[in-house]
PDB file of N, CA, C and O in Angstrom:
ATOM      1  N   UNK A   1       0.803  -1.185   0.000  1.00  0.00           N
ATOM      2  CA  UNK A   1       0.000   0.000   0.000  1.00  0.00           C
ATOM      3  C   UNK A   1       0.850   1.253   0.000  1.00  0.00           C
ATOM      4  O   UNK A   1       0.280   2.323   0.216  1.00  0.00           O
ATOM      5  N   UNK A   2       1.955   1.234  -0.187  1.00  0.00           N
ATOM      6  CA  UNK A   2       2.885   2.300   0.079  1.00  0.00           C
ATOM      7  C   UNK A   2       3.395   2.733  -1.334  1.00  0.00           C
ATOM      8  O   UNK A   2       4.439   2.401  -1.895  1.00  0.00           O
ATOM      9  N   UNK A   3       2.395   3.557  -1.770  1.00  0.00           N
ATOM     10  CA  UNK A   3       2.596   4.500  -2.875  1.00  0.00           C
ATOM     11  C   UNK A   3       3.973   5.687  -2.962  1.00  0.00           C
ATOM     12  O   UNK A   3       4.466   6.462  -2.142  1.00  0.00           O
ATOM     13  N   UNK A   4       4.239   5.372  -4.306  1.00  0.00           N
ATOM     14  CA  UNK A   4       5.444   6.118  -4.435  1.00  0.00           C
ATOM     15  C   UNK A   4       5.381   7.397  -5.101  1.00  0.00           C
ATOM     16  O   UNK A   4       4.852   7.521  -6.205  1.00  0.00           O
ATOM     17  N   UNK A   5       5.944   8.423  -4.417  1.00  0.00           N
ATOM     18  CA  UNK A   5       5.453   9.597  -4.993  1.00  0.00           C
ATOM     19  C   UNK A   5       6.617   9.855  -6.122  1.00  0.00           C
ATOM     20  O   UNK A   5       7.796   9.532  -5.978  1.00  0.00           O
ATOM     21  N   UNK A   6       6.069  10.484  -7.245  1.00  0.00           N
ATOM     22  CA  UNK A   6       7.608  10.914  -8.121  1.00  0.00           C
ATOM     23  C   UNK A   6       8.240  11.874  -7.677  1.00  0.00           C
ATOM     24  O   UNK A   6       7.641  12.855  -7.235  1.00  0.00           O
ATOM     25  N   UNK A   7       9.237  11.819  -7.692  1.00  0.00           N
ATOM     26  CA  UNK A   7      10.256  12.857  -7.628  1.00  0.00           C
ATOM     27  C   UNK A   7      10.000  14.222  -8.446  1.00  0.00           C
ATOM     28  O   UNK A   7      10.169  15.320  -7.916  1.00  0.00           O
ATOM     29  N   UNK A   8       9.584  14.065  -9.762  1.00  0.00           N
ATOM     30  CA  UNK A   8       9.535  15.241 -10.605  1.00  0.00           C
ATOM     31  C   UNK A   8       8.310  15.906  -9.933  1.00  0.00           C
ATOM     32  O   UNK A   8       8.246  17.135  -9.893  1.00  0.00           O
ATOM     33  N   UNK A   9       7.133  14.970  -9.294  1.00  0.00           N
ATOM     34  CA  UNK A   9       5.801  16.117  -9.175  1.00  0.00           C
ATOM     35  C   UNK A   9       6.127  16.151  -7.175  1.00  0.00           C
ATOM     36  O   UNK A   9       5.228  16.723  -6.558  1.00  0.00           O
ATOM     37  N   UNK A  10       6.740  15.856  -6.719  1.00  0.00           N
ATOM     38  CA  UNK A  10       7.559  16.302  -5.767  1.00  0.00           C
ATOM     39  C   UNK A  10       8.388  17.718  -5.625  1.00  0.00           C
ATOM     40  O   UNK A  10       8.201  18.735  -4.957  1.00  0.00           O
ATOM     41  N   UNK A  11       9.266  17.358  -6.449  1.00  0.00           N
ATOM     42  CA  UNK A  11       9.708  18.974  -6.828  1.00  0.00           C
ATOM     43  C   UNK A  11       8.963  19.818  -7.305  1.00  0.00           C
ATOM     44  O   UNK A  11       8.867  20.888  -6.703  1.00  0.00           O
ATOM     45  N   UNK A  12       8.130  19.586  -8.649  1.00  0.00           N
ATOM     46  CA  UNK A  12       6.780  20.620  -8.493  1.00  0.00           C
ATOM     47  C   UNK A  12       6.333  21.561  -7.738  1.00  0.00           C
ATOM     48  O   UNK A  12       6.393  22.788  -7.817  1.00  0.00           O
ATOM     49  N   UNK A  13       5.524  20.295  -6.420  1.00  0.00           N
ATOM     50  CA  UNK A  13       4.670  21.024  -5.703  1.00  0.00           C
ATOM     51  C   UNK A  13       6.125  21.454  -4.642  1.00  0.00           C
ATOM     52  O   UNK A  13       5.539  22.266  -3.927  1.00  0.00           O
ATOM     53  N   UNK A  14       7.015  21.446  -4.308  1.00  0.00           N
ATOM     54  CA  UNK A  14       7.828  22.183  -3.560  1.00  0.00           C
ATOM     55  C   UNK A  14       8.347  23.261  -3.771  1.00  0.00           C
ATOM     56  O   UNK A  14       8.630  23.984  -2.816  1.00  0.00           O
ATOM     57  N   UNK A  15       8.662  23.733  -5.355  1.00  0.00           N
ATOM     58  CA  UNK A  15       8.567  24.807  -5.876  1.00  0.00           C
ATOM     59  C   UNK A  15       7.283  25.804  -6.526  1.00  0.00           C
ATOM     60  O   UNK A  15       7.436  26.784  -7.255  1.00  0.00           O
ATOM     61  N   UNK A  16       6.250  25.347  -6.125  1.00  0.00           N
ATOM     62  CA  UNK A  16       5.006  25.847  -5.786  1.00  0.00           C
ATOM     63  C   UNK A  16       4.449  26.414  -4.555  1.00  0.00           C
ATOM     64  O   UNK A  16       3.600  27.297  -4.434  1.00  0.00           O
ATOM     65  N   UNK A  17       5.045  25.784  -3.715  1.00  0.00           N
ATOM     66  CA  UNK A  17       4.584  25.753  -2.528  1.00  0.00           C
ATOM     67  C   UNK A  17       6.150  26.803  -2.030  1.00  0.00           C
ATOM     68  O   UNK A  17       5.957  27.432  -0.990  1.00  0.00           O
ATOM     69  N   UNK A  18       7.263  26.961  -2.531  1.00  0.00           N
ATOM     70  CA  UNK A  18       8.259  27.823  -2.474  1.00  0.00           C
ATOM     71  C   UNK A  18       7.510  29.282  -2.483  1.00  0.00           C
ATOM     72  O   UNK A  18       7.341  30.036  -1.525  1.00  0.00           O
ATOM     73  N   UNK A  19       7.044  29.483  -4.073  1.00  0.00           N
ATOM     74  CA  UNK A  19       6.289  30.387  -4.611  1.00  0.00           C
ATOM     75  C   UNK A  19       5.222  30.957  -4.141  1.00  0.00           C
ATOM     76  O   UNK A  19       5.006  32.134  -4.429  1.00  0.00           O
ATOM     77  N   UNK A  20       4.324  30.224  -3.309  1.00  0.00           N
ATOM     78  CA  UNK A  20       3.061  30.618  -2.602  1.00  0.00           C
ATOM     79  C   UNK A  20       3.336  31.409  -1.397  1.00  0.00           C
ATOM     80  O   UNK A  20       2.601  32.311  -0.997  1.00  0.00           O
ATOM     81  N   UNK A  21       5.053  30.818  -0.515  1.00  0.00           N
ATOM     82  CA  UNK A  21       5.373  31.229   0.565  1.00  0.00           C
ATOM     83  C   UNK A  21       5.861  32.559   0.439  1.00  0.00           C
ATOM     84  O   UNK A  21       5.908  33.430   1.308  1.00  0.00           O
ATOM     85  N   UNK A  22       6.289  32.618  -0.985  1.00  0.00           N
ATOM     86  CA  UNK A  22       7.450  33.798  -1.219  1.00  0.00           C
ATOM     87  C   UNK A  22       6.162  35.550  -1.714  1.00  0.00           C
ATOM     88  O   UNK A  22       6.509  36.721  -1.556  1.00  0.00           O
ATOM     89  N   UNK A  23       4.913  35.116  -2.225  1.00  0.00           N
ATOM     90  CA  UNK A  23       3.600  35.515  -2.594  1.00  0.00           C
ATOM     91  C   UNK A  23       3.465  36.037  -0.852  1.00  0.00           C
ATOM     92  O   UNK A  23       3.669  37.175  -0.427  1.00  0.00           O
ATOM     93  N   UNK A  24       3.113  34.971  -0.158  1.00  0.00           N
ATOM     94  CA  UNK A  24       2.134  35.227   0.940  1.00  0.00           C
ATOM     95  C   UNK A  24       3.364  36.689   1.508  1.00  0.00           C
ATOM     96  O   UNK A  24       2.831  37.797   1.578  1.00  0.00           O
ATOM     97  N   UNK A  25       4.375  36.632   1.745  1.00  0.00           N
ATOM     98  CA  UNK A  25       4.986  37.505   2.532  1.00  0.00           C
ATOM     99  C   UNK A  25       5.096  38.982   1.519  1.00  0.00           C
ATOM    100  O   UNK A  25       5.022  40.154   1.889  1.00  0.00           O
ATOM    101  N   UNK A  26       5.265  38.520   0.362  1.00  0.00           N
ATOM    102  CA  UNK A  26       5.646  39.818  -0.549  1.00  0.00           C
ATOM    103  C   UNK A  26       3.693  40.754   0.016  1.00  0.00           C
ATOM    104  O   UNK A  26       3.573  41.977   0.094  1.00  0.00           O
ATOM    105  N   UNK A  27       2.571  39.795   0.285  1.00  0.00           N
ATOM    106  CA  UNK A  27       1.434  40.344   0.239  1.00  0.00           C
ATOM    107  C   UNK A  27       1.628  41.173   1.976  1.00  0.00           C
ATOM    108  O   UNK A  27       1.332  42.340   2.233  1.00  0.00           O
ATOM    109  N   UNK A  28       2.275  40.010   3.073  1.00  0.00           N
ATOM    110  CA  UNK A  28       2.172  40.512   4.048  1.00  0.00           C
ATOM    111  C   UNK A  28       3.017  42.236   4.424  1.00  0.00           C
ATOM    112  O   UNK A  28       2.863  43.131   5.255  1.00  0.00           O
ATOM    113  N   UNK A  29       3.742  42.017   3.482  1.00  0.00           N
ATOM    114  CA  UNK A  29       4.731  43.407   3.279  1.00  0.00           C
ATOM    115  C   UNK A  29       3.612  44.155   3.057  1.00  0.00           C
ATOM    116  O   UNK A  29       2.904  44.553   3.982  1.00  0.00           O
ATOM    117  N   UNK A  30       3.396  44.375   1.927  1.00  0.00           N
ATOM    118  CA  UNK A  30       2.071  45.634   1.506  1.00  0.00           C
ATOM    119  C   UNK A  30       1.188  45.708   2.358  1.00  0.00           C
ATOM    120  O   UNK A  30       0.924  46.854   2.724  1.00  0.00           O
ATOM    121  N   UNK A  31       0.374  44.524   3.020  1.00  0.00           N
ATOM    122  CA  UNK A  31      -0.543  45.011   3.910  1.00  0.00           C
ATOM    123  C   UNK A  31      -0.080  46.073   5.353  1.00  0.00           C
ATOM    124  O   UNK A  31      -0.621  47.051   5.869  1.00  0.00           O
ATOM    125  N   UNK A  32       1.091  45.355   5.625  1.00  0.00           N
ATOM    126  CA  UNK A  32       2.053  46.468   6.839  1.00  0.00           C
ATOM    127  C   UNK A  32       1.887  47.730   6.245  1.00  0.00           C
ATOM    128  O   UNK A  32       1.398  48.687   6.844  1.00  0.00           O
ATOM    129  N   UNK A  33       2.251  47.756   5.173  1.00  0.00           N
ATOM    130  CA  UNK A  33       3.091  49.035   4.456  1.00  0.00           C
ATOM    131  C   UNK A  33       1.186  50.284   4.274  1.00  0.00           C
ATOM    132  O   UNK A  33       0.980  51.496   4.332  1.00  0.00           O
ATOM    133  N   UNK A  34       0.414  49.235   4.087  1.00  0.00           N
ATOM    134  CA  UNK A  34      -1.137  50.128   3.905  1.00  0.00           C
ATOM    135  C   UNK A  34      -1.625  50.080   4.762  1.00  0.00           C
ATOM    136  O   UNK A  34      -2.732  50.598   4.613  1.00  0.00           O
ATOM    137  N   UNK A  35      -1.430  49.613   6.049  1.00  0.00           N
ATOM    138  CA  UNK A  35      -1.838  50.090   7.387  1.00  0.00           C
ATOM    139  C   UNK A  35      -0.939  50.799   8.104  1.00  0.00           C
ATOM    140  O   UNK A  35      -1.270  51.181   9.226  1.00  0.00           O
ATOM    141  N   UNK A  36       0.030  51.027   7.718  1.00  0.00           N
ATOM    142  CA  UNK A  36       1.025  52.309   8.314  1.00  0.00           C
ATOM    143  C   UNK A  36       0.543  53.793   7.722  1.00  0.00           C
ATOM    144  O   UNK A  36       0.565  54.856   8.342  1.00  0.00           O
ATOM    145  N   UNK A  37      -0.031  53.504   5.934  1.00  0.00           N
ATOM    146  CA  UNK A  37      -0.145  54.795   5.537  1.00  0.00           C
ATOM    147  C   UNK A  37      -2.034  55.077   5.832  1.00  0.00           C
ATOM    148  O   UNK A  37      -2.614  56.162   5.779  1.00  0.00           O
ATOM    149  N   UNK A  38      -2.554  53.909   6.091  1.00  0.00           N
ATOM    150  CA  UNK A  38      -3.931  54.158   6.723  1.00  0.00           C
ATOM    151  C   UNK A  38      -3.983  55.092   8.266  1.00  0.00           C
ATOM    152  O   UNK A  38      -4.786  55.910   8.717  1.00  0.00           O
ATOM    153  N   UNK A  39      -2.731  54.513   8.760  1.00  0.00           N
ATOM    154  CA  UNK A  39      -2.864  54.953  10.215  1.00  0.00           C
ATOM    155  C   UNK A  39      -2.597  56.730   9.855  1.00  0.00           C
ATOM    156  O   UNK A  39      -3.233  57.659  10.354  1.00  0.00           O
ATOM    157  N   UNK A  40      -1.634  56.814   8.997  1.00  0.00           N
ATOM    158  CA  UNK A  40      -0.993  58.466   8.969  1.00  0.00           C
ATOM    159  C   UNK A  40      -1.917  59.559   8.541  1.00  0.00           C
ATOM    160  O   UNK A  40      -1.789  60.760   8.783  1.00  0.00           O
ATOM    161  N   UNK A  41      -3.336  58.671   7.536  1.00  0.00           N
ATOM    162  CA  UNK A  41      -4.099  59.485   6.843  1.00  0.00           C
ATOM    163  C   UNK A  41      -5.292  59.542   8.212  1.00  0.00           C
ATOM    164  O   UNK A  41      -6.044  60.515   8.147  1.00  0.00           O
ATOM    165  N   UNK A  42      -5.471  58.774   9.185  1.00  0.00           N
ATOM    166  CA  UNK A  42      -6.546  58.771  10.289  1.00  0.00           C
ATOM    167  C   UNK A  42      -5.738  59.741  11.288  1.00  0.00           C
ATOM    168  O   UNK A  42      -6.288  60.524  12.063  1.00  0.00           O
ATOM    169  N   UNK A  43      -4.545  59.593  11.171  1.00  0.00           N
ATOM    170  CA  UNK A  43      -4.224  60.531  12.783  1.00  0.00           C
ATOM    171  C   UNK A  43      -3.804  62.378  11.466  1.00  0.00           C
ATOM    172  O   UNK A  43      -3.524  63.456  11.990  1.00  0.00           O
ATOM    173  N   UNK A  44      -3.876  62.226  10.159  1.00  0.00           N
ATOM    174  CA  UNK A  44      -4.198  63.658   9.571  1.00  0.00           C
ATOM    175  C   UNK A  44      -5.167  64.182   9.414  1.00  0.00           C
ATOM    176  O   UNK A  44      -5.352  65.334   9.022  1.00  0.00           O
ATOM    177  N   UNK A  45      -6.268  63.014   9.843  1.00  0.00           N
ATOM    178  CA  UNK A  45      -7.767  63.443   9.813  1.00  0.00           C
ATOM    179  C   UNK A  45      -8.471  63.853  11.049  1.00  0.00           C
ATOM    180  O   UNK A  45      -9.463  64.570  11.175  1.00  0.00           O
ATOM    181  N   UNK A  46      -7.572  63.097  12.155  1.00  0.00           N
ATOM    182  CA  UNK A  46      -8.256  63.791  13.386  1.00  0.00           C
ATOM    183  C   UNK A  46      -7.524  65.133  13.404  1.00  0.00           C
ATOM    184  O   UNK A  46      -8.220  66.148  13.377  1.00  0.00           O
ATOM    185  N   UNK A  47      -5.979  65.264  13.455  1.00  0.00           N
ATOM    186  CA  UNK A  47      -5.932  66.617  13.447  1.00  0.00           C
ATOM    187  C   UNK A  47      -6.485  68.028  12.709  1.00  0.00           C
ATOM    188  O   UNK A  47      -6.525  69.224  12.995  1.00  0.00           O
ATOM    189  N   UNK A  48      -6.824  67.300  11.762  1.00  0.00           N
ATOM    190  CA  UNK A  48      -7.613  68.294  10.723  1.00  0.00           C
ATOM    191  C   UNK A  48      -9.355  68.705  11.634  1.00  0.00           C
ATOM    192  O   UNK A  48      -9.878  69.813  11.757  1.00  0.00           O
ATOM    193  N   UNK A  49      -9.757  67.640  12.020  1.00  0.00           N
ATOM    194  CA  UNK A  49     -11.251  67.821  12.523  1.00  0.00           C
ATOM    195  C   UNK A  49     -10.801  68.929  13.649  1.00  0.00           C
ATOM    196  O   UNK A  49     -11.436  69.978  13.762  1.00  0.00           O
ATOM    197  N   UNK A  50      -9.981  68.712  14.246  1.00  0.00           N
ATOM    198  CA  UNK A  50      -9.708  69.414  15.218  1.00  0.00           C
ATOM    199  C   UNK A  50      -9.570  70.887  15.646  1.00  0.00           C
ATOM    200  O   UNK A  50     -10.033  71.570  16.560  1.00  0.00           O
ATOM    201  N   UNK A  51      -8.507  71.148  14.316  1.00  0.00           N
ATOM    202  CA  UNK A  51      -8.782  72.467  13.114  1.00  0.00           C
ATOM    203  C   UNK A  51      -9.698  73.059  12.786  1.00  0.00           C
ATOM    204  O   UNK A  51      -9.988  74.236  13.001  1.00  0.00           O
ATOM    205  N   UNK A  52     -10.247  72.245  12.212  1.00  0.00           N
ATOM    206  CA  UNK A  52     -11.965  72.884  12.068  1.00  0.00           C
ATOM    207  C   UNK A  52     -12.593  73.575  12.832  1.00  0.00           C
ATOM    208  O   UNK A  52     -12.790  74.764  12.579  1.00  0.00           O
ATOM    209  N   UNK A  53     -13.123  72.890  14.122  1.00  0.00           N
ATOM    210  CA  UNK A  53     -13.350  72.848  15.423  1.00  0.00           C
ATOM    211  C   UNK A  53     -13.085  74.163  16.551  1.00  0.00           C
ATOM    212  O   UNK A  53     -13.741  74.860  17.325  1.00  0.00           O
ATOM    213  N   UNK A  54     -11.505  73.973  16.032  1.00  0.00           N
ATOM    214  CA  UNK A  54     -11.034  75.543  16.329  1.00  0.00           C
ATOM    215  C   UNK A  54     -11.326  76.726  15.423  1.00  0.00           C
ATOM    216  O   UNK A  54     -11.196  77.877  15.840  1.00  0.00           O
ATOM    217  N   UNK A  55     -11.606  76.530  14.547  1.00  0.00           N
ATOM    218  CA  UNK A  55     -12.025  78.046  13.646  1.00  0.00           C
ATOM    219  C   UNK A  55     -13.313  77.771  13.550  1.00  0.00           C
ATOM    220  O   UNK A  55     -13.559  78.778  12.887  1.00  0.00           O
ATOM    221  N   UNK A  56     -14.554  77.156  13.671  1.00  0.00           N
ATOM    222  CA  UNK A  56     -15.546  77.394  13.981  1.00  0.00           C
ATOM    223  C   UNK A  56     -15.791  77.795  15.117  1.00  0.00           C
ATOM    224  O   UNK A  56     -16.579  78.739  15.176  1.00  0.00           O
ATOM    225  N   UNK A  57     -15.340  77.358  16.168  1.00  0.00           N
ATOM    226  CA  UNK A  57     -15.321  78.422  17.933  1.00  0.00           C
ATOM    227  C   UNK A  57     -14.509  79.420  17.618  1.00  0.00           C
ATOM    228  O   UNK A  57     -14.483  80.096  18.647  1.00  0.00           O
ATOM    229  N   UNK A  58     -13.896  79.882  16.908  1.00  0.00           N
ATOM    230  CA  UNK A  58     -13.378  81.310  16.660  1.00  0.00           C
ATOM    231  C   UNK A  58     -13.816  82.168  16.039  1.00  0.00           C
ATOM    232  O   UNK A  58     -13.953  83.339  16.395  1.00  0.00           O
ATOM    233  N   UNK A  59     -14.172  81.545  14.734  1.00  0.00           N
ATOM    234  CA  UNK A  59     -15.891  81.843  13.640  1.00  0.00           C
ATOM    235  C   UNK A  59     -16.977  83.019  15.177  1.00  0.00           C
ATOM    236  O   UNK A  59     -17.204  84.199  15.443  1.00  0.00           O
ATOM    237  N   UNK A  60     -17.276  81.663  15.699  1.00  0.00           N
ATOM    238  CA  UNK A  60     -18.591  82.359  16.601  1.00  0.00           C
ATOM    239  C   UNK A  60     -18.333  82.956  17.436  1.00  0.00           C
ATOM    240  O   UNK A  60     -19.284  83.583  17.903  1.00  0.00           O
ATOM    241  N   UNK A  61     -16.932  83.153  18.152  1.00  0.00           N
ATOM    242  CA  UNK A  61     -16.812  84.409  19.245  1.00  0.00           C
ATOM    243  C   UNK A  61     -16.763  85.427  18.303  1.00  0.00           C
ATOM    244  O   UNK A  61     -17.650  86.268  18.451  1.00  0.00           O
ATOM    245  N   UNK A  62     -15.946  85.621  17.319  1.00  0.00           N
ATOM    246  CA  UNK A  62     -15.689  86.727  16.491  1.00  0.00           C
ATOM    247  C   UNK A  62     -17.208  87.446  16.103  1.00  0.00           C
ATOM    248  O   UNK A  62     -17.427  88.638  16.318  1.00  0.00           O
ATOM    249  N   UNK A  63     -18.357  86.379  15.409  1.00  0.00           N
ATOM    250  CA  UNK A  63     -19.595  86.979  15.250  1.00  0.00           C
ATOM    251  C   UNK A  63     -19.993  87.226  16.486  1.00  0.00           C
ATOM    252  O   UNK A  63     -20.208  88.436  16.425  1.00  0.00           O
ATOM    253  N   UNK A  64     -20.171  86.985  17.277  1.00  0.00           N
ATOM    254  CA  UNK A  64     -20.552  87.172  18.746  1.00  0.00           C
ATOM    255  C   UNK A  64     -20.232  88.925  18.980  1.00  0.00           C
ATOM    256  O   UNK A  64     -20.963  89.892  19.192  1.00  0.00           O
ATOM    257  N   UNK A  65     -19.174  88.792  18.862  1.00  0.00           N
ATOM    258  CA  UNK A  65     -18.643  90.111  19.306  1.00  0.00           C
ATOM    259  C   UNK A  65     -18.639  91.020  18.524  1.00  0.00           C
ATOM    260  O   UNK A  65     -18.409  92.111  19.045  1.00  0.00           O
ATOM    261  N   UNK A  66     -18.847  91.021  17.181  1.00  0.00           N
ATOM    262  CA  UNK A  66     -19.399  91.917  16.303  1.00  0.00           C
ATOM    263  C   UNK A  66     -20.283  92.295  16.081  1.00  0.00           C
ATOM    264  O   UNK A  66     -20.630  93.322  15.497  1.00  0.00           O
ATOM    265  N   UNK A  67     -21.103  91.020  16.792  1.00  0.00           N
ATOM    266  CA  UNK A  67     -23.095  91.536  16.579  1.00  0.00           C
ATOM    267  C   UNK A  67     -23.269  92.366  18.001  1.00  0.00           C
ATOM    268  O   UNK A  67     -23.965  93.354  18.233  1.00  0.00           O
ATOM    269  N   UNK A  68     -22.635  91.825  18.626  1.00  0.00           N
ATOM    270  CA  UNK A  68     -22.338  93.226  20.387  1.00  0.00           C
ATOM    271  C   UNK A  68     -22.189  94.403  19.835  1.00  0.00           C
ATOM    272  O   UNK A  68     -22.909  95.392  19.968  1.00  0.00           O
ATOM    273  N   UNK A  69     -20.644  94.192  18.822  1.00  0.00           N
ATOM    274  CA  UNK A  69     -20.666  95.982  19.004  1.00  0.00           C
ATOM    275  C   UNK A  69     -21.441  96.565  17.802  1.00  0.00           C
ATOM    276  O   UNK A  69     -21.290  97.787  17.799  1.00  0.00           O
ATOM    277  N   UNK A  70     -22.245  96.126  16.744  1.00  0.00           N
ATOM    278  CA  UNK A  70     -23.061  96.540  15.822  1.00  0.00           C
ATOM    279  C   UNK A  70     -24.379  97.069  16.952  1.00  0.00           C
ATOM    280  O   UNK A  70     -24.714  98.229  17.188  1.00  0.00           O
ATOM    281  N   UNK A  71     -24.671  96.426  17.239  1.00  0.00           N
ATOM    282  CA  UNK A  71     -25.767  96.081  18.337  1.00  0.00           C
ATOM    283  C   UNK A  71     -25.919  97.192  19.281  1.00  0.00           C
ATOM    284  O   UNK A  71     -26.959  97.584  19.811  1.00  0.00           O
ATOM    285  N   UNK A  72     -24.545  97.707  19.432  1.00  0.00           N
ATOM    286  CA  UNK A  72     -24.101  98.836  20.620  1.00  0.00           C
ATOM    287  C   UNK A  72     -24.565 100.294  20.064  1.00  0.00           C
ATOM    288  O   UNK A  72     -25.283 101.246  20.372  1.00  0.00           O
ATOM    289  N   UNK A  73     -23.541  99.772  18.878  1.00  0.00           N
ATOM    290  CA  UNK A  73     -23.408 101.474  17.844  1.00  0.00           C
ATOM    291  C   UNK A  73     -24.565 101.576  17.673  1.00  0.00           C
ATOM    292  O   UNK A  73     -24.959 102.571  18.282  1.00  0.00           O
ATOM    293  N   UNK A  74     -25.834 100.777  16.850  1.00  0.00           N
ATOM    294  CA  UNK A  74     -26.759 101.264  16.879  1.00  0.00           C
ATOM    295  C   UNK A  74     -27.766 101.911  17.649  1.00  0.00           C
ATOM    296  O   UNK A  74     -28.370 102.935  17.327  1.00  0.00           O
ATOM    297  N   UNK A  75     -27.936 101.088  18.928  1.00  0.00           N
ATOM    298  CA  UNK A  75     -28.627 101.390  20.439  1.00  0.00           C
ATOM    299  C   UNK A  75     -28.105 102.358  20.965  1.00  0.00           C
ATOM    300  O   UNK A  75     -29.007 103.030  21.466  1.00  0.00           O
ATOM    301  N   UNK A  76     -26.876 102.932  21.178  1.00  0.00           N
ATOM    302  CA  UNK A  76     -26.117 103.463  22.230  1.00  0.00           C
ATOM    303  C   UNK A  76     -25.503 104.548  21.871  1.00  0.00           C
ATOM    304  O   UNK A  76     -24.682 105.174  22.541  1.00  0.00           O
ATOM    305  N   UNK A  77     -26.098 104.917  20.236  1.00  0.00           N
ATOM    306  CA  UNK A  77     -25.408 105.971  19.661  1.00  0.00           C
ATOM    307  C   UNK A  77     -26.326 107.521  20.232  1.00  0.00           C
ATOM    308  O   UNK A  77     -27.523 107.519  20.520  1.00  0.00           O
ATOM    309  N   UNK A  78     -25.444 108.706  20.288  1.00  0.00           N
ATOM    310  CA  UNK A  78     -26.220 109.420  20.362  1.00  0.00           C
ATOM    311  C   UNK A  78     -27.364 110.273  19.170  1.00  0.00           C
ATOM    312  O   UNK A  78     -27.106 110.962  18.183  1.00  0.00           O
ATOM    313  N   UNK A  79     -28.232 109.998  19.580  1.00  0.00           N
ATOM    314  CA  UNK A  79     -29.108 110.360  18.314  1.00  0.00           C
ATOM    315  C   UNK A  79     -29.440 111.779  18.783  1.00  0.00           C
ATOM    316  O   UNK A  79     -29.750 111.889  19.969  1.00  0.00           O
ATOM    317  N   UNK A  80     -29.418 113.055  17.903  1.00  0.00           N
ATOM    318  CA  UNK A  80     -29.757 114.237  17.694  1.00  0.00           C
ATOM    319  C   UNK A  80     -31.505 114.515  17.950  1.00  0.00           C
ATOM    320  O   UNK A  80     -31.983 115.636  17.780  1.00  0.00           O
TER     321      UNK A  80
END
């Protein structure tokens, strides 16, 4: 019962199976390499929101304080 494997489809699948190993890592490289530049574009995106964030609360004190002193000049002016 002890089947003999050939040598030629032996080497085959060992240089197949070389090839698949040498595939799987060349893939595991790129995936490192696109979750390093995933991570750089998420931590440029929180800082950016953040940005925002700050010139919209700067946006609204600035209107804030312009509709005060519009608000003033008009009310508080002396009228003749």
């Amino acid at each position: 019962m002890a089947d003999s494997i050939d040598p030629r489809d032996f080497g085959r699948l060992e240089a197949k199976v070389e090839t698949l190993e040498m595939l799987v890592a060349e893939q595991t490289e790129t995936l490192k390499r696109m979750a390093d530049r995933l991570e750089a574009m998420s931590e440029l995106l929180s800082q950016a929101r953040g940005g925002w964030r700050t010139l919209m609360w700067v946006g609204g004190a600035v209107a804030t304080v312009a509709s005060a002193i519009t608000w003033a000049i008009n009310h508080l002016a002396l009228k003749p």
